[in-house]
Structure formats: C-alpha cells, structure tokens
N, C-alpha and C positions, 0 to 999 in steps of 0.2 A: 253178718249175713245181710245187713244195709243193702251192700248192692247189688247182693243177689236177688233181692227182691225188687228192685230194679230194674235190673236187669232181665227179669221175667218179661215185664212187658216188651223187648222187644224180642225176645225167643218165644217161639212157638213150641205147640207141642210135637215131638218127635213122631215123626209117620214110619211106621216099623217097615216099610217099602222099601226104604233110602237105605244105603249102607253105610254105617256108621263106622268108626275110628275102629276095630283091632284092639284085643283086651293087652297086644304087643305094647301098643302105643299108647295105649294109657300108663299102662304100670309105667312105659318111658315119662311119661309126662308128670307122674305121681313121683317118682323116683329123683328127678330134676327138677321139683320145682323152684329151684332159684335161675331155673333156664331150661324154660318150654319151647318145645322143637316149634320149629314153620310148618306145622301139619296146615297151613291153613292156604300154605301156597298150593296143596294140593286141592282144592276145592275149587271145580270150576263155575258151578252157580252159586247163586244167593243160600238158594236150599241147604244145599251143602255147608256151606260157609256158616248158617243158622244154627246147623244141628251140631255142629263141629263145637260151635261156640258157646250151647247148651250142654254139652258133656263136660267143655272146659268148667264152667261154670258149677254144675253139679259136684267137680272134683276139686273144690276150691281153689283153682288156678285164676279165675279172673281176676285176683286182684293183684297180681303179676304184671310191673309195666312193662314186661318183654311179649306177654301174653297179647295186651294189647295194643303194641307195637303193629308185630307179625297180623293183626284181626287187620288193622288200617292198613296196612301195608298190601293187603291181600286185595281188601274194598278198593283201595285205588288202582291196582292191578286191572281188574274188572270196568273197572271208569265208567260206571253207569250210574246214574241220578240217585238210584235206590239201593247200590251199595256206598255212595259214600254220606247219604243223608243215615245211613245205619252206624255209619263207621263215626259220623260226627255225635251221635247217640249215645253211643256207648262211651266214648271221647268225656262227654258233657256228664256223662252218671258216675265215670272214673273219678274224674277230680273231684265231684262232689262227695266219694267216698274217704278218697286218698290223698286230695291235695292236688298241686302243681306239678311236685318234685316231677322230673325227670320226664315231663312230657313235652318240652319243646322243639324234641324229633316227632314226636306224634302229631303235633300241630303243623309242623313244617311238611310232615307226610300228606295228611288232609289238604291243607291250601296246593302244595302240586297237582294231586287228583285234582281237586274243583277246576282248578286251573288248565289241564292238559286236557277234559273233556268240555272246555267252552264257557265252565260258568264261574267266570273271572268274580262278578257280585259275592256270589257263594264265599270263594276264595279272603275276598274281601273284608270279608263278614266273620271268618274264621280267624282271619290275622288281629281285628278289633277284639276277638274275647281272648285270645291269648295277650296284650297287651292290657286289657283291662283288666285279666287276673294278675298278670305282673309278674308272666313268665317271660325268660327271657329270649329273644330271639337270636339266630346265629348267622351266619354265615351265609349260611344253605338256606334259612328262610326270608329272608331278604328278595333274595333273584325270585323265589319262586312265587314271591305277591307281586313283587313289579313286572312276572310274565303275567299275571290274573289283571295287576291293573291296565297293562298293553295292549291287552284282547279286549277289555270291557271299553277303552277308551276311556278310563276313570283317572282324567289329569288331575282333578283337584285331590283326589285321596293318592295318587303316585310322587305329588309335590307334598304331600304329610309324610308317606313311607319315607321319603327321601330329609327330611328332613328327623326321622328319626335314626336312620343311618347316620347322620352327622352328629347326634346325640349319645350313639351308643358306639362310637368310634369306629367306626366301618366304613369310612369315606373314602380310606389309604385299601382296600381290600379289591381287589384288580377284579376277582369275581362280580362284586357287588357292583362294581364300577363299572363294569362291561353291561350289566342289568339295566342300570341307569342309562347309558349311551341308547341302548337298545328302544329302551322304554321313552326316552324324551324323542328316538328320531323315528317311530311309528305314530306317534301322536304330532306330530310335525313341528316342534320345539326345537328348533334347527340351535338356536343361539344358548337354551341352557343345554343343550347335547354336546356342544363345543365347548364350553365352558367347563364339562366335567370332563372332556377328553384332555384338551387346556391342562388340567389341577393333576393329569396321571402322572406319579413318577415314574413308574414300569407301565408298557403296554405290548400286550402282544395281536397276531394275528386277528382275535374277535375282536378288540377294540377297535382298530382297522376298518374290518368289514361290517362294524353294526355300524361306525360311521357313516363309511360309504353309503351302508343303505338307507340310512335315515335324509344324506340328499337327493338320494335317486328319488325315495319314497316324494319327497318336496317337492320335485319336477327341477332340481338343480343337477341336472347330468351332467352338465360341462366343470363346476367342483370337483362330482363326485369322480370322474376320471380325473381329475387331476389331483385328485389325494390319493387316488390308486397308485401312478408313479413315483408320488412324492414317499407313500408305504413302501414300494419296491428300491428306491434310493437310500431308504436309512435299515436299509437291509433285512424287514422283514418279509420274509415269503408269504405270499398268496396262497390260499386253499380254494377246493374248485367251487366253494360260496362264493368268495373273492371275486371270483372268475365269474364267476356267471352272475351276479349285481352289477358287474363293471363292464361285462360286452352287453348285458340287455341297456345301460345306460348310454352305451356308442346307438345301439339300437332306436333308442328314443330322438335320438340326436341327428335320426341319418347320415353320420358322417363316417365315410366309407374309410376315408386317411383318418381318423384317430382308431375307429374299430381294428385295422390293419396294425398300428402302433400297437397295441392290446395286444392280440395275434402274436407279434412278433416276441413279446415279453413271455408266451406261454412256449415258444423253442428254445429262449435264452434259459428261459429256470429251469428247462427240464421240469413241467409240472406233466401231469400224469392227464391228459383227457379224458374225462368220463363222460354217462349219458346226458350228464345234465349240461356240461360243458358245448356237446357237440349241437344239444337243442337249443341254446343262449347262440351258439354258433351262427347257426341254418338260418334263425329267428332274424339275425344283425345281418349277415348278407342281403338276407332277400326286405327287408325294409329298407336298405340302404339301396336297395338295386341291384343289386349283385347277384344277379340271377344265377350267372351257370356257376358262381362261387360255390354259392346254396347247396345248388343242384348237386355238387362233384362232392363236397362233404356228405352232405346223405348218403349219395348212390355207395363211396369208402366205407362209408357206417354199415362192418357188420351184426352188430346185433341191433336192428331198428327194434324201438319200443313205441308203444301207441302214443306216449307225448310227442316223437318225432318223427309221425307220419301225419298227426293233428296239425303239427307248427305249420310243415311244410305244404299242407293243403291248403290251409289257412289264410297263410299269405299267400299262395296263389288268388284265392277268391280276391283276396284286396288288389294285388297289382290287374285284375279284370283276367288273367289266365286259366280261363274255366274249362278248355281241352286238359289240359295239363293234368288239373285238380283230379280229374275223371281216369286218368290216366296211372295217376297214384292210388287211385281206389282200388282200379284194377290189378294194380300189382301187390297192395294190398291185403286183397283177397285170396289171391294165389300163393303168397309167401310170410305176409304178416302176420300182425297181431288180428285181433276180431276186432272189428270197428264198432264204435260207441256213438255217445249221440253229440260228441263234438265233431264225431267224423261225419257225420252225417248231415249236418248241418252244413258243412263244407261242401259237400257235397249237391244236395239239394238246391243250394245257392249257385253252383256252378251250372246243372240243369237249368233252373233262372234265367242266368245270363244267355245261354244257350237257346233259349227259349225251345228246350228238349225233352218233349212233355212223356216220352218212352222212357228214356231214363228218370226222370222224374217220380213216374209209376212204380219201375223196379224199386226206387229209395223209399218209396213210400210201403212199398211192400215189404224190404229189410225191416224198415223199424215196428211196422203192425209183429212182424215173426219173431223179432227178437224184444219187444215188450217195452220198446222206447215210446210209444204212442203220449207217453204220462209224462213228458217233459213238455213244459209249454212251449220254449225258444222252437222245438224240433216241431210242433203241427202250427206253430207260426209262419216257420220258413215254409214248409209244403202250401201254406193256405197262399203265399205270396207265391209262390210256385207256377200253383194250378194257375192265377188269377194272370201271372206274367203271359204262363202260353194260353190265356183264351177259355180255358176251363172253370167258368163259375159254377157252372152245378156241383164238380169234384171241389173245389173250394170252400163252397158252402156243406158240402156233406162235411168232409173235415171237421170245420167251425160247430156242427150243429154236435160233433159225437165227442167232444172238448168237453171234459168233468167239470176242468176251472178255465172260466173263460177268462183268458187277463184283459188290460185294456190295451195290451200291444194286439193280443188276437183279433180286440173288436178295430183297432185301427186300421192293420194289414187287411182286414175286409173290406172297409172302406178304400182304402189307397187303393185297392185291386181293381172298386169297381170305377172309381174316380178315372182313374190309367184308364181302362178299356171304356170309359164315356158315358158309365153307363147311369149316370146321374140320381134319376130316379132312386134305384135298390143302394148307392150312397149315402141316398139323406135319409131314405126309410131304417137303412142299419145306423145313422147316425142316429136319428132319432129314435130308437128303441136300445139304445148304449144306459145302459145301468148309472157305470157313472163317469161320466167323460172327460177326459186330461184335456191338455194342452195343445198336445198334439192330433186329438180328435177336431178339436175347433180350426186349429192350423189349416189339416188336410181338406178341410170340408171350405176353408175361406179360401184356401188357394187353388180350390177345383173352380169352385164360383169364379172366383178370377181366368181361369183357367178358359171357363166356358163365355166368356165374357158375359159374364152377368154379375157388374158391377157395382149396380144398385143393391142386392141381394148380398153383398159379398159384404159390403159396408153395411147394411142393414144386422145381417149375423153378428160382425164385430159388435155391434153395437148390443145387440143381445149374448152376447158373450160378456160384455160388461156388468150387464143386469142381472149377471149369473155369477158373478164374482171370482170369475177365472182372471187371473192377471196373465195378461199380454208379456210375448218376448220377441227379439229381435224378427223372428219370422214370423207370426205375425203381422207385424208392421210394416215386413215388405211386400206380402199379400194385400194389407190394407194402402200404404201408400203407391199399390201397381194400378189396383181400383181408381182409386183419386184420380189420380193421373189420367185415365181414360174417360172417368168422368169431364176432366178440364173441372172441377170443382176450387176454386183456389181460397174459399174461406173455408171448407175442409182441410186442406191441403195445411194450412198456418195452421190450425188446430192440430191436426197430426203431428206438427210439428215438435207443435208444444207441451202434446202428450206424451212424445219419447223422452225430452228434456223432465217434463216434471216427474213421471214412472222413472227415469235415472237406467233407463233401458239402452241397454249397450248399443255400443251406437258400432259395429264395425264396417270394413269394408263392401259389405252386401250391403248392407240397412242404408250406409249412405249414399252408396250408386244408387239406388231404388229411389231416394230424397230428393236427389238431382233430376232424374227423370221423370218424376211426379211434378216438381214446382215447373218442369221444362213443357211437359204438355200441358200444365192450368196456366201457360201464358206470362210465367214469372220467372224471365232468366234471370234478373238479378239476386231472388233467390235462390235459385237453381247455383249458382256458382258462389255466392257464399257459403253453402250445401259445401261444393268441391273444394272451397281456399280451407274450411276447416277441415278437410280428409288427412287424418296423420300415414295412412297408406292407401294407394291406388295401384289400381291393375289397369290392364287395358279397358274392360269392361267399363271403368268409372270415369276415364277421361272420353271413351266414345258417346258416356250418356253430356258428359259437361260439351262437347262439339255438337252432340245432338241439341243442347240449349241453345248453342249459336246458330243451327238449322233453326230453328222455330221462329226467331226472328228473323231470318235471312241472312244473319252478320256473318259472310263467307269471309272477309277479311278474319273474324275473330277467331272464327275456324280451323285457317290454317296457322295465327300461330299459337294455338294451342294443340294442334297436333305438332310442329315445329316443337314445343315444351316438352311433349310428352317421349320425343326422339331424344333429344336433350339429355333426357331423364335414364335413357336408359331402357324404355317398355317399347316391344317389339310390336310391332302396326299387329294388325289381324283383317281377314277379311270385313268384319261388321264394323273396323272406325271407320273404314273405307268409304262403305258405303254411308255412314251419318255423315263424315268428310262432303264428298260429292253432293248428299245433298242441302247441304249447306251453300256448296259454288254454287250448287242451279237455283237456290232461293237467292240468292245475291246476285246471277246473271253473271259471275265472274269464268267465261267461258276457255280462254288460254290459261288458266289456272288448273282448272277443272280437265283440261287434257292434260296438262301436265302429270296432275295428280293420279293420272288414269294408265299413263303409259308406263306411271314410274311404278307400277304395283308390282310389275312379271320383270323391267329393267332394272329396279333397286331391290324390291324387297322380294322378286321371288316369289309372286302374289296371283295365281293366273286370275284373269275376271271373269266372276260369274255372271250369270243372266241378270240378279239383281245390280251389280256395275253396271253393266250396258246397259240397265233400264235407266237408270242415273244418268247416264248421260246422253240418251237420248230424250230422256227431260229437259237435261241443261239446255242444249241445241233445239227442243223443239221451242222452249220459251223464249229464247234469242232468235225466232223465226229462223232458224238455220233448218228448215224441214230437209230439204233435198241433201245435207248433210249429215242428219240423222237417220234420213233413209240407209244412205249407203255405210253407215258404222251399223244397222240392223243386219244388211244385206253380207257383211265381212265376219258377222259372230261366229265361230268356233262352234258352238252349240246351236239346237233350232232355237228361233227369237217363240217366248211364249206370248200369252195372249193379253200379260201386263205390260209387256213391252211396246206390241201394236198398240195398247190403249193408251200408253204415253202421248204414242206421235197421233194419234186420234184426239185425241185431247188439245195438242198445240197446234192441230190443224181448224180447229172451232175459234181460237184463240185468234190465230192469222188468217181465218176465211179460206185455209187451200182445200177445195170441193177436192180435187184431185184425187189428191194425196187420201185425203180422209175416205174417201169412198176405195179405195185398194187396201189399207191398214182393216178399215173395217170386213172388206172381204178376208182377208187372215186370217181376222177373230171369229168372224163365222167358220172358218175351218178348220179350228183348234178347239173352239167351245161354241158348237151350235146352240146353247142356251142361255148363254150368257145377252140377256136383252136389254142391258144398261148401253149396250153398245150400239144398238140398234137406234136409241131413245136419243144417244149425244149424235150417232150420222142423223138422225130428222133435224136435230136442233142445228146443225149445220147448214142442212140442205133450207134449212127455214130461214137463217142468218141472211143465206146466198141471193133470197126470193125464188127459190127454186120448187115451188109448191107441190110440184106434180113428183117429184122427186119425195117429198114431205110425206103427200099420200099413201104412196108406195109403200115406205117404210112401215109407216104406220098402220095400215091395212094388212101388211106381216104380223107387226106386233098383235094386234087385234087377233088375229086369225091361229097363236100361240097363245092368245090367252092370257098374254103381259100387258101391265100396266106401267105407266111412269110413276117411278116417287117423287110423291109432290115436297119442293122445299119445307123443310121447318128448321128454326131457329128457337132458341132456351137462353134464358136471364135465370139468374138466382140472383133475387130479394131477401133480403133479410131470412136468410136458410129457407125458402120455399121457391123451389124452380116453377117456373111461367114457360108454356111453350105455345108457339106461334108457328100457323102453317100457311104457307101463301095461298092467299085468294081467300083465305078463310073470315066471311063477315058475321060468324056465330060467335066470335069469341068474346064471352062474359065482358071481358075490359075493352070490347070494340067502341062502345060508347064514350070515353074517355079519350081513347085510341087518335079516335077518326079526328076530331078537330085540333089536335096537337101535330097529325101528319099537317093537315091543311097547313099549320103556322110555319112547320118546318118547311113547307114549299116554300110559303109566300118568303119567307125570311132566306133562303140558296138560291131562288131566282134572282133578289135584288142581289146577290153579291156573282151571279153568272151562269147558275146552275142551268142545264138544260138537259133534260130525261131524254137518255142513249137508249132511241125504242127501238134498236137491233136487238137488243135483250129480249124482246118480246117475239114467242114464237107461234106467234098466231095471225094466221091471215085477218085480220080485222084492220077498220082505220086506226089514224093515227089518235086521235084523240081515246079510244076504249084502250090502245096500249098504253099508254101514259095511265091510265087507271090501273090497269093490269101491273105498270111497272111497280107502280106505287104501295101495291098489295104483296110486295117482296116479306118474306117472312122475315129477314134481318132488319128490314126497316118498321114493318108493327112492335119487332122485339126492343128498336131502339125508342120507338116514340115513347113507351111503354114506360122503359127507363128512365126517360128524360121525366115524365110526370111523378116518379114513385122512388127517386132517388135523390138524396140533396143536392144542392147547388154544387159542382167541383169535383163529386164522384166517381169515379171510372164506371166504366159500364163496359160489361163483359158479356159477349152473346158468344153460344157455340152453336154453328150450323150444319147438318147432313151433309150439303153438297158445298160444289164451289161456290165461292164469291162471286156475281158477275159485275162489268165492268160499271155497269151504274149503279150498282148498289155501294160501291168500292168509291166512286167518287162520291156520292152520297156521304156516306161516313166520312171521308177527309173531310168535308166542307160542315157536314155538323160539328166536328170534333174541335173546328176556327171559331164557328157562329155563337156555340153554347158553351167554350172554352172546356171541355170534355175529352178526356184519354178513354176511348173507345178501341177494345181490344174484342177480333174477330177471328174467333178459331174457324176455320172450315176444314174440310176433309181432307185438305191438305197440307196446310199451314197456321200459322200464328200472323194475322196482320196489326199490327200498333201504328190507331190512329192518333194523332196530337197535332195540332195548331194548322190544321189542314194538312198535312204530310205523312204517309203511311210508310213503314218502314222496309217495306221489302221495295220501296223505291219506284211503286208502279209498275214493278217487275213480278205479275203475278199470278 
C-alpha cells in the first residue's frame, strides 16, 4: 500500500459532481487486472483523468504497468504543463514502488509529451533519470530526445545523446539516423549532419529531406537543390516536404531557371500537388519575379487557404504592388477564408504605400471588430500607417491604447514623426522611450542628419556612446554623412578608426558614405583608398569616388574613373552624371564636358535634367562662355529654374558682364521673388562695374524687404576646438594676436609681389579703407590665426559660407610659398588646395 499512499498526494478528493467510471467498468477492470482497459483515453480534463486515476488506485490497479502506461499516454494526449508534470509524478512514485522493469515505454511516452508541447529541457531532464536509473532506451526513445534536444537548441546534451546511441548500438537504426540528420541540420552542424548521412548504409526519403533542410536551414540553397536532384537520380522519390524545402530554396535563391528545373521534376514523377506545394509554388514565382506565373497558379488554386492568400499578398507588399494586395483582399472577403492579422498587416502596409488613409481606417476598423488590436506587429503597422498619410493625432491614439508598448511601437513613432518633419514631438517621444535600441538612436541620428543639423547629430552619437549602445553599420553612415558636411577631417580619421577597431561591418553603404565623408573634409586621397579597398561597388560608390575628383577639380581623374566604372560593367545613372560634369567644370575641361553631356540621351539613353544643364551652364559660365551658356539655358526642354539663372549670375560677377547679370537676375526675381542672395550678388556686381547708382537701387530694395547680406565667416579646428571668424569683425578675443601677424603676412607677400585686388571691395570708399576692408576677409583672420597656433609644416584647413574671392585666393597661394604651408579652403563651392603658391583647381575658380 506503499504507493498508494503516495499516491494520495497527487489525487484529490473525489467531488461527487463529476461522473465517475460505471460499476460496468470497474468490475472490467477488477476482473482483468493483468490488463486494464484505456478508460483513461476517455478523460478529457485533468479532473477527470484525477478521479479516473483515484478509483484505479482504490481498486489496487496502480501498480499495473499497463495502468500507468495508458495514465501517461492519456497526460501527453492532453500536452499541457500540468498533465504531464502529473504523469511525471506518478512515473517517479512507480519506480520507487516497483522498480524500472518495464517502463522504458513510459519514459519514452513522457520525453515525447515534454517534447511535442515545446519543453524540449523538461524532455531532457526526463531522458537523464531514465539513464541514471539504468533503464534501457530503444529505438523510439532516441528520436524522441533528439526532437526535445532540436527545439531547445541543446547541442552539447544532443552531441551526449548521440554519442550514447553509438554505445548502445543504434547508430546502424535508419530511424535514429534520420533523428540525428534532423537534429545536427536545425542547429546548423552542416559537416557532423553529413557525416552521419555519409556512415548510412540504407536511406530513405526522410534522410533526404532532413538533409536538404538542414542546408536550406544554413542559408546553402544552392547544395540544397543540388542534392534534391542528385535524390531524384539515385531514384528516390520526393514527398511534398521534399518539394516544398526545395522550391522555397529556389525561392531564396531568386533563380527563376533552377526553380522551373524543380517544376519540371514535379510532372516527370507524377507527384500529387498539395496546398503546401502550391504556396512553396506562388511564394518562388513571385520572389523570383515571376509575377503572372504566381498570379495564374493561384487564380487555378481551387481550394485557396488563408496561408495562400497571406503568401500572395505578401509578396505583393515586397515587389511595392500595393493596388494588387488590396485587390486580393477584396476577393478575399467575398470568396475566402476570414482574414487574420497576417493578412492584415499586408494589408495595412499596402494602404502605406498608397498613402490611403480611407482604406487605412476600414483595416483599422476590421482589426478593432475582429479582436486583432492585441498583436503588436498589427497596431505597429497602423501607427506607421496613420503617420505615412499625415495623421499623427490617429497615430498617436493608437500608440497611447497599446497594452504592450514594444520598442518597434516606440520607434515607428518616431520614424513617423521624423518623415513628416516634425522634429520636436521626435525627440520628445525619443526621449520619454523607456528603453531605447539601436534603432531608436539610428532614426533619431539620421533625422539630425536629415535636418541638417550636424553638429547635434554627432553630439547624439557621442551620447549614444556614454550610454553604452554599440554602434552598427547604419549608424556610421549617419554619423560619417555629418562629418562630411561638417568638412571635419580629424573627426573624419577618428571615424574611421572607430569602424576598423568596433570591427563594424564595413559594406557597400558604409563605404560609399566613407568616400564621401573624406571627399567633402578635403581628403581625396583618402577618400579613394576608402574606394581601392571596396570588395563591391554599385553605381552609387564610384559617383561618391568622381565626386572626390570634383572636390579637387581633377576633371581629368574624373573621367577615367567613370571610363573604369563602364569597363566594369555598372550602368551610368543620372547622379554620376552630374558629379561627372561637375568635376569638368571645376577642372575648366569644357569640350569634354559637352561631350559628356550629349552623350547622356546619344549613348546611354539618359535625357538631361535641369540639374545637367545647371552643370553646364557652370562649366561655360567659368570658361567666360556667358553668351554660350545663355543660349544652352534658352534651348532647355524644361523651364531653366532659379539655380540655373544663379549659375550664370554667378559667372557674370566673375567676368564683370553687367549685362547678362542684370537679365538672369530679372528671371530669378520671377521665379523666386524672395530669394534675396540674389539681389545682394547683382549690387556686388553692379559695385565691381563702379556703377553705384545701380548699387543703391538694389539695395534700397533690399532694405525695403527687410533683407540683410550674410556677412562672410570662415572656421579652423585647433586641436578639436572650432575658431570662427567673421569679416570686419574687430571683437574677436584672438584679434589681438590676430592683427600683428596679418601685418607680417603683408609686409612678407608685398616683398615677393603681392598687391590687394580692391575690386573685392564693395564699397564706395577710397582706396586705402579698401585695402583695410580687404584685409578683414574672414579666411584671412582664420588663416593668420593658424599660422600663430599651429606648428611649423602643418596644414591649415579653413571652411567658408561663401565664395572665395579673387584676392583672398591669391592671398592663400602666396602664404602657402612664404610659410611653406598646405592650405586647404573649403567654400560653398569647392575644395581649393593651396601648396608652394599653386592652388589646384588651377585659378579656375
């Protein structure tokens, strides 16, 4: 009676509510006790199952191992936590009555249960006390611990099971072996997977297919279809598992001709299509592209089921065919299944794209109706929904009636308001985020960028650091788009060297983004050791490497790195085009620069945009070709906008043509009456010309709108701390230092020739207050500044708002001979590199 009182503790006491076994079925059970029925398969709760197993008990059948076969066999039926942590109880009080004997079906029954409802540990757990009693295992218990150790992802205790199958002679058992294939190629053990497939002397179809999926599983598609054939060649048949592991791996693969080979092997074997077949189908067409392939399979499919109206909307959202998706909903709705919250999300996302804030509403009102509101993924996509078409108060409701907020919910908040601009309610929901990823810091450094506010963007990063998020690829293309716009180039080398030492993947984005970071801080030789280590390049990355050879002018370099990049095989695009062109127009290389411009619509099929034309009415206006830049404005296909006339506004200040300038400027008043930089460059002309009354005018406009000129300034960075300088400005702290090192710089560029171009000077005063005026250039305080607070030999880097003018331009050549100094001058334009008197865009500038 041992275990009867044991057994007490987990039987309750009988509630005379419940209806109990039949005095039929007792006396059967009294009468057979060397073989008690399965009364226990009739129990559909615990309850049941409890009181069932109290009567057995009371009539001294528990100690019957058929008795408590049928008890565990029933609890795993059930697959709930608390029938088989009951069924392992009574397991555990058995033996301790009766020994081992004859229960290593009952342990093999248990480890299934643990195992088929998810708690593979459990399972695991269960196979160690049967081996520590020193029961013996079989056959059947083998496979059913290495499916518990599969799911738990428990490789070191599957690599023991397995090595006690090799102990207890079971290594030749095709079952067991098929377990093992299974179990090494979900944990991604590609080489001991093979190795036991390798040692089979028989194998049939499962060994096959658990192959196959253990490389598909690996991301080896291109194997795994080719041991799909190499199966069908040594004359095993395929099953529609088979089939559908080996078209979803065509699928991964986008390859429409081997998918089609697949196909063609499911009419030769005569295999049977089923549903899962025909969703593996739909799935591999329309990833491969194969749209009306897809399409005509479905529409055939008479019995659609909700995985093959999911697949197919699915992949519509991803190829961007968001009519379509909408269109499948609605037939859908009239003929299908009931749609779920995969479908809906398909949906919802295709509204998105659409920016279809009516249907939108309808989706959002399906899922309140039918009780989906409780899936995160589905009030994600609505909150990116509302925020796509304009709707942030319905977005924010959303967010706020959210149970569980994830941090995809708080991000899509973010991104929503980021997209519509709306910066503010960005950083306020950024900053009240509980606890923020990755992608939180991302979206919030690439809006910063976004907004150009690149000081701030880097600043974040930098408090991103001190908060111990690690950086990833994106990231750093956020942070080195900043740099770059900065012109920072001792950031820029630190960036550098914090991708290299973080061991942060470096791909084809991250190192376009590198090229054009070192290209705008004035460093193309970095900039293109960036591009000689790129193991792949797209167009994108050899326009940012041409855009390097713009920055210094090198139009020759220009073109034959576009010439490499033909070579190569990468088809032009509109935007090399343009970094192309303006490479010839910093280089003056003007019959190159047509060439390149005719041949966009004559070779490549390329018609020109307004930004072309504006390119080359730069090239021509810098080459004083004005009256030839006129009339390529006058022939444009489209209207010339008001960056266009500022081009030739620009080369008309450069070459003194009052003309011209005063009619381009008329345009721009009639395209953009507010635009008053434009107003500021015709005085500055009209003032070049000595045309004063002309001067007044202007500027008595200005006055009378209420616009100001921005005054020059020029910025140095000193040992990491920026110095900026505004011209005419005699307040600045280091003016006392300043002033008598310009003096030296005079006296020392006079003796070797220098002589101040006071056409610079736009002010009616004499000549001598110009010459003081000239001399208060804010690139020249920023270089004196330099020359005092920088060693002997050290380059000096100033970046300036506006352009360069012509005496400040010779200025810097002649310091750059006197003080043996590489002086590099970023302006609003270009990159100018001064060394040993000679600036590189060749005085072309």
């Amino acid at each position: 009676m041992a275990a009867t009182l044991h057994l007490s503790t987990l039987i309750p006491a009988t509630p005379t509510s419940v209806a109990l076994p039949n005095q039929n079925e007792l006396k059967i059970l009294t009468k057979h006790r060397s073989s008690p029925t399965g009364s226990f398969k009739k129990c559909k709760t615990m309850t049941e199952l409890k009181q069932l197993h109290s009567q057995i008990t009371k009539n001294g059948l528990n100690h019957h191992p058929l008795s408590l076969t049928n008890l565990i066999s029933s609890c795993t039926e059930m697959g709930t936590f608390e029938s088989l942590e009951y069924a392992q109880k009574a397991l555990e009080l058995f033996i301790e009555d009766n020994g081992i004997m004859g229960t290593h079906y009952m342990f093999s029954s248990l480890i299934r249960g643990f195992s088929a409802c998810g708690l593979g540990y459990k399972a695991i757990v269960v196979f160690r006390q049967l081996m520590c009693m020193g029961a013996v295992p079989d056959n059947f218990t083998f496979p059913f611990v290495l499916s518990a150790c599969t799911k738990s992802a428990a490789l070191t205790e599957g690599f023991q099971v397995h090595g006690a199958i090799v102990k207890m002679g079971f290594e030749r058992d095709m079952f067991v072996e098929n377990s093992l294939i299974h179990f090494y190629g979900e944990c991604g053990e590609i080489d001991c997977m093979r190795r036991v497939f390798d040692k089979m002397s028989e194998r049939n179809v499962v060994s096959w297919t658990s192959l196959i999926g253990g490389y598909a599983k690996r991301g080896c598609y291109k194997e795994a279809v080719s041991l799909f054939f190499e199966m069908v060649e040594v004359g095993i048949r395929p099953n529609s598992v088979t089939m559908v592991g080996v078209i979803s791996a065509c699928a991964k693969l986008q390859d429409l001709q081997l998918g089609e080979q697949v196909c063609t092997c499911i009419g030769e074997l005569e295999l049977e299509v089923n549903a899962l077949m025909v969703n593996a189908l739909v799935d591999m067409y329309m990833k491969c592209g194969a749209i009306d392939k897809a399409r005509k399979i479905f529409d055939e499919c008479v019995d659609k089921n909700l995985v093959l109206y999911n697949t197919i909307m699915s992949n519509y959202v991803r190829q961007g065919l968001a009519r379509e998706v909408l269109a499948v909903l609605g037939e859908m709705l009239k003929h299908g299944p009931r749609p779920d919250r995969i479908t809906m999300l398909s949906a919802v996302s295709a509204c998105s794209e659409l920016d279809d804030v009516s249907c939108g509403k309808w989706c959002h009102g399906y899922v309140l109706r039918n009780g989906l509101e409780g899936w995160d993924n589905v009030c994600n996509a609505i909150i990116n929904m509302y925020m796509k078409c304009g709707k942030q108060e319905m977005a924010c409701r959303v967010f706020d009636r959210m149970l569980n907020k994830t941090r995809v919910s708080w991000n899509s908040l973010i991104a929503g308001f980021v997209r519509n601009g709306d910066m503010e309610s960005a950083w306020k929901i950024f900053s009240a985020m509980p606890d923020s990823d990755l992608v939180s810091w991302n979206t919030m450094i690439g809006a910063l960028v976004q907004e150009s506010m690149f000081k701030e963007a880097i600043e974040l990063f930098r408090v991103m650091q001190s908060e111990g998020i690690t950086a990833d690829k994106v990231t750093m293309v956020g942070v080195a788009s900043a740099c770059g716009y900065l012109g920072a180039l001792d950031l820029a080398k630190w960036i550098h060297g914090y991708i290299k030492k973080k061991d942060i993947h470096f791909d084809m984005h991250l190192g376009t983004a590198l090229v054009d970071m070192f290209a705008r801080c004035g460093d193309p030789q970095s900039a293109m050791q960036v591009f000689n280590k790129m193991v792949k390049r797209d167009v994108s990355a050899w326009t940012a490497a041409i855009g390097a050879m713009a920055m210094e002018g090198n139009g020759t370099g220009a073109i034959e790195l576009f010439d490499e990049m033909l070579q190569q095989g990468i088809k032009p695009d509109g935007v090399v085009f343009v970094a192309l062109l303006t490479a010839l127009s910093h280089g003056g290389l003007v019959e190159q620069g047509w060439h390149i411009f005719r041949s966009m619509k004559d070779i490549y099929g390329i018609a020109p945009q307004a930004v072309h034309y504006g390119c080359m009415v730069d090239l021509l206006g810098r080459a004083g070709l004005l009256s030839e830049a006129l009339s390529l404005i006058n022939s444009m296909q489209m209207e010339p906008n008001d960056v266009i006339w500022g081009s030739l506004l620009a080369a008309c200040r450069v070459h003194k043509n009052v003309d011209i300038a005063a009619y381009a400027a008329e345009r721009i008043s009639e395209l953009d009456p507010e635009r008053t930089g434009i107003h500021v460059l015709l005085s500055n002309i009209y003032a070049s010309a000595g045309r004063w009354d002309d001067v007044a005018k202007v500027r008595l406009h200005l006055k009378e709108k209420g616009a100001h000129k921005m005054p020059g300034s020029s910025s140095i960075e000193i040992n990491g701390k920026i110095f900026e300088f505004t011209t005419g400005d005699e307040s600045h702290p280091e003016m006392t230092h300043i002033e008598p090192m310009l003096k030296e710089i005079c006296c020392r560029l006079r003796d070797i020739g220098y002589v101040p171009d006071l056409t610079n000077v736009l002010l009616d005063v004499n000549e001598k207050e110009k010459e003081y005026l000239l001399s208060r250039h804010s690139e020249k305080l920023a270089i004196a500044f330099a020359l005092i607070s920088t060693g002997q030999g050290m380059p000096i880097r100033v970046a300036k708002n506006l352009r360069i003018c012509s005496d400040c331009h010779s200025f810097a050549k002649l310091v750059s001979k006197s003080y043996s100094r590489e002086i590099i001058v970023r302006d609003n334009n270009r990159f100018h590199f001064f060394q040993q008197g000679f600036c590189s865009c060749g005085d072309y500038w």
